[in-house]
N, C-alpha and C positions, 0 to 999 in steps of 0.2 A: 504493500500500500504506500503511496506517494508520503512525501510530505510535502505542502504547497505553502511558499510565502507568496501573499495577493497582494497586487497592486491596485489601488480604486483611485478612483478621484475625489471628490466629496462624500462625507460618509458621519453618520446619514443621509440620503434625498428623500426627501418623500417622495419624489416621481418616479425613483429609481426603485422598485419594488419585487422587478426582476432582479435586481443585485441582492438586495437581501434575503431573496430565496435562495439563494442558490448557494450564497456564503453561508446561510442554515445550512444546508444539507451538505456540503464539505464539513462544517464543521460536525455534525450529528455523523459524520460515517469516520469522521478523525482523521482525515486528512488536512488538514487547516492548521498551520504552523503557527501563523502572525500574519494580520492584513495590515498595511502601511497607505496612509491615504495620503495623495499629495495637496492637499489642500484641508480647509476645515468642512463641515459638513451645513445641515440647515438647520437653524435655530427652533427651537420650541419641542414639543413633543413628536418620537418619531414613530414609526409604526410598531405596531405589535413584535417582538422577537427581536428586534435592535439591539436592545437590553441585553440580551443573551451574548451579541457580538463585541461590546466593546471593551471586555476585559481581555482582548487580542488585537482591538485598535491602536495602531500607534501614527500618531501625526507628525509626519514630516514637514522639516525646516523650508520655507520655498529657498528656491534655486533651481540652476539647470535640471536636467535628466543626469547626467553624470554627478552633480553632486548629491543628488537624493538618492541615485542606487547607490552610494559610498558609505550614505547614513543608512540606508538599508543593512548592507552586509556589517557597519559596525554593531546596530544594533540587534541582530541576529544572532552576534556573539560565539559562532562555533556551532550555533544551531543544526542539527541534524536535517537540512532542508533539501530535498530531492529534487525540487522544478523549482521556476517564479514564475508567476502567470500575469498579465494585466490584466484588468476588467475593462479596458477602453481601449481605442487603438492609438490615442495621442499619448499625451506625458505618460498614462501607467503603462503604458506598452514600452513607450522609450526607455522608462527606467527598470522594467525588469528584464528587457535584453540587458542591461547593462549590468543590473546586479546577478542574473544570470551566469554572466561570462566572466564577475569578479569570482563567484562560489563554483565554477568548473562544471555546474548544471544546464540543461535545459530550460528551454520558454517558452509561451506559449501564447496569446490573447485572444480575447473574446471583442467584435464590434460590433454595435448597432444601429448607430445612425449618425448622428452630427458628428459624432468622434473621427469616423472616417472620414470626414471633407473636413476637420479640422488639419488632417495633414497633405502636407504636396503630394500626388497620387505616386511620383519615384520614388518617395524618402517608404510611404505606405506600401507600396511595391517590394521595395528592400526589405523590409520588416517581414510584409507575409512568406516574404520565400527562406528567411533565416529562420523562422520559428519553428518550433516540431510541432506544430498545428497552431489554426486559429479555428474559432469558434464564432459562427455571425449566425444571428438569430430571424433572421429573415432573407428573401432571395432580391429585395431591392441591395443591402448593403451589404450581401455577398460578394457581386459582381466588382463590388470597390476591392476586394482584397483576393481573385479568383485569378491569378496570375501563371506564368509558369515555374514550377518551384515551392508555389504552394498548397498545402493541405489542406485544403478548407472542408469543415463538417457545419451543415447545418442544424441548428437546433432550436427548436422554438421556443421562445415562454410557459408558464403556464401559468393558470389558475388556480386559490384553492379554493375548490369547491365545496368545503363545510363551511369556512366563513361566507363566500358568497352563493346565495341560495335562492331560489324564487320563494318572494313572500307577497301576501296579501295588501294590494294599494289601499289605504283608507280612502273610504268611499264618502266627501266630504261638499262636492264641487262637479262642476259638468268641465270643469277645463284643464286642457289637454298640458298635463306635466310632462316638460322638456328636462332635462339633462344632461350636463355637460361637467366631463372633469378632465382640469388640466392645469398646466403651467400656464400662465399667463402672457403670451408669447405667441407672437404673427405666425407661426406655423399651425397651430391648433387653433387657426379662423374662426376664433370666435366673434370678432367682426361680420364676418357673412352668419351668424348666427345672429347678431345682435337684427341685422338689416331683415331679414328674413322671419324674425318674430315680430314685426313691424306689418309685415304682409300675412303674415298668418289670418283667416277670416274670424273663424270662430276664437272663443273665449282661449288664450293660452299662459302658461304660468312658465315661465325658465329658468332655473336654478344656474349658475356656474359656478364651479367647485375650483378653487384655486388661487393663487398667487402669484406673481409675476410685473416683472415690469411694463405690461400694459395696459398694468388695470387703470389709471386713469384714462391712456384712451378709449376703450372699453367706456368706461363712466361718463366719458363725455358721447360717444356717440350712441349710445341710451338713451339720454338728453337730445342728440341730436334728433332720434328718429320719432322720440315722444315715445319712448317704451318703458318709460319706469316704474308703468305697473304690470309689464307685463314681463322684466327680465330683473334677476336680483343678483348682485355677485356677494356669493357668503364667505369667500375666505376658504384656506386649507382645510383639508380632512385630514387623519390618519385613519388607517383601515381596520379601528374600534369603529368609528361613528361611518365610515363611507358604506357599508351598509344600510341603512336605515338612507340614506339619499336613495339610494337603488329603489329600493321599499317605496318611500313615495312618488319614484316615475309613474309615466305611462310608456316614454319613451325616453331612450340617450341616445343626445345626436354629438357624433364625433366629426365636426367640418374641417378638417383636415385642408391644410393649403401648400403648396411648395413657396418659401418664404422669398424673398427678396435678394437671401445670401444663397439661394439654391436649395436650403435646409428644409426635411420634410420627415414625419414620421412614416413608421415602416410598418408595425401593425403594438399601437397604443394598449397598455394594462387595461384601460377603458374599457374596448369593444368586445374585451377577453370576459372582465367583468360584468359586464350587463349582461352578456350573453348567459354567463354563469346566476346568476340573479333574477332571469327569466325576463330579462327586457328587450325587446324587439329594437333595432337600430335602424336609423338614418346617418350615411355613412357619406364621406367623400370616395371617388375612386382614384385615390393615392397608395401608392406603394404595394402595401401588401394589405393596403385595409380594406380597399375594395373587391378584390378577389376573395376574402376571406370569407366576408359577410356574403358574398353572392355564392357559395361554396355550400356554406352551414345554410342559406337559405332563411336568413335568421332576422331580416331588414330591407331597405330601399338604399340603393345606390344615387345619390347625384354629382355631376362634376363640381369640382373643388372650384368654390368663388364665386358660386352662383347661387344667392339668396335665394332668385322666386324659383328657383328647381326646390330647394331646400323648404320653402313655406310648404309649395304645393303637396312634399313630401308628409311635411308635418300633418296637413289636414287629409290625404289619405290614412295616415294612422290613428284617425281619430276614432274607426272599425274598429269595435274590440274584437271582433272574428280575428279580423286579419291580425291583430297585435297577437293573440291569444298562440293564432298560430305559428309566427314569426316567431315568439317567445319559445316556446317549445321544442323546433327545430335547433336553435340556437344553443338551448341548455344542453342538446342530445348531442352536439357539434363538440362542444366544450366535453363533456365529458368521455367522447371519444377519440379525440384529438390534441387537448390542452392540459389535461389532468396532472396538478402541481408536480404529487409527489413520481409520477413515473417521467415527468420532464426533467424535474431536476435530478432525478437517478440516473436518467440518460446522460446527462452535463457530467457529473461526478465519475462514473465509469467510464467516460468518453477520455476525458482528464487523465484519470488513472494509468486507461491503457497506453494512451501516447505516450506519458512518461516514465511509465515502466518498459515499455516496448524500447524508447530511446535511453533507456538506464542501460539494458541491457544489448544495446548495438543493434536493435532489428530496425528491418524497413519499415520509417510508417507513415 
């Protein structure tokens, strides 16, 4: 069995929910040495099982990639450590090749989206063909690190499906609860959601779950469209309470955009959750979040950026047949495809054998 020092970037995120799974389940099978974050994490309460991880947190000094894997390998101290792995393809990738090749081990990274167009695609190119594997979780920001020379294994996210569950909407109101959770940030459009509750016909309520530095744009163009009774931004969750938001949908819309810097998600915790929660989706078709939802069967596809596609979508959902049954498909999707604990068993054994394969000299 491996022993693995991680590299993360901030630590905790709250949006980053795929990391803390998964650094669970390294850590519960014991392979988990020491995670080294290059940066500090987000302030306030983090999600459920963080608590667990931070008596193996250690926060690194800023500086270069070479000077943070140097304070890696001092503070590893002789540590018995078999691989390093990044959790990112930028700075934790760069410093555990480095700290890598200070301890006479193997490396490995995992990428999922912005991290990859964080780096020149030659410096990322070089990286994926030096690692004994990378790990990308979707087939949009595969193709960024799918080079020659490198190993790339696809692996998805998951869900867990005991926290998130279909429960009963309180039956309070005739109007149609929207749902949105994100970072607060041009790539999760929630701008063309703000526009598009605006056109909605009938009676509609819109939650936005999140923080981010566009919430005052966001807040002024609420203001702008005359929607401030019909959109509320509440601020962060942690996923104690992001439950009970699911609960009171009727529907979560993830408008998904490709941003301005190129930047775009690939398939969002979100669309994983609701689906798991028994919620029907109105989805953008970006990356991998459109093909997913049209897959599972589980929601309405519209293009990314276009509000009255997105109204029109919202007030088709207002059937609770068609929600009823979008719901249902979606959960049966999730739990045949997304199911936490057999995704992150797959990550963990995936892990393992590359770096015992490369302990021992085989091809892998």
């Amino acid at each position: 069995m491996m022993k693995l020092a991680m590299l993360v970037s901030g630590f905790p995120h709250r949006s980053e929910t795929f990391a803390l799974n998964e650094l669970l389940a390294l850590e519960r099978a014991g392979c988990l040495e020491a995670v080294f974050a290059t940066k500090p994490g987000d302030p306030g309460p983090p999600h459920p099982g963080a608590e667990r991880l931070m008596q193996k947190v250690q926060y690194l000094a800023p500086g270069t990639a070479a000077e943070q894997a140097a304070e890696v390998v001092e503070r590893l101290n002789g540590a018995d450590v078999s691989a390093v792995h990044g959790y990112f393809a930028h700075q934790p990738a760069e410093v555990a090749a480095h700290a890598a090749s200070a301890l006479g081990v193997g490396f490995s990274f995992s990428v999922h989206a912005l991290d990859a167009r964080k780096v020149p695609a030659p410096e990322l190119a070089g990286r994926a063909a030096a690692a004994v594997g990378v790990v990308a979780c979707n087939a949009d920001v595969a193709q960024h690190v799918d080079v020659p020379g490198a190993r790339v294994r696809r692996l998805a996210h998951g869900v867990d499906l005991s926290r998130f569950v279909p429960r009963a909407r309180p039956e309070d109101d005739d109007r149609l609860r929207v749902l949105a959770v994100g970072r607060l940030v041009e790539k999760k459009g929630f701008q063309t959601l703000v526009a598009a509750a605006a056109r909605v016909r009938g009676p509609v309520s819109v939650r936005i779950v999140g923080a981010g530095v566009e919430r005052t744009a966001l807040e002024r163009a609420i203001h702008d469209h005359d929607a401030t009774r019909r959109v509320q931004i509440v601020g962060p969750r942690s996923h104690q309470h992001l439950p009970e938001d699911y609960a009171w949908a009727d529907v979560v819309a993830v408008p998904s955009v490709v941003d301005s810097n190129g930047d775009r998600d690939g398939l969002p915790n979100v669309a994983l959750e609701a689906m798991a929660s028994g919620r029907p989706l109105v989805v953008s078709d970006v990356s991998d979040l459109g093909p997913t939802v049209q897959a599972a069967r589980s929601g309405v596809v519209v293009p990314p950026g276009d509000s009255q596609a997105l109204a029109e979508a919202l007030d088709t959902l207002r059937a609770p047949a068609l929600r009823a049954a979008l719901a249902t498909a979606g959960r049966r999707h999730v739990e045949a495809h997304f199911d936490l604990a057999a995704c992150t068993r797959r990550f963990v054994e995936h892990l393992d054998a590359l770096h015992v394969r490369q302990s021992e000299g085989a091809d892998v």
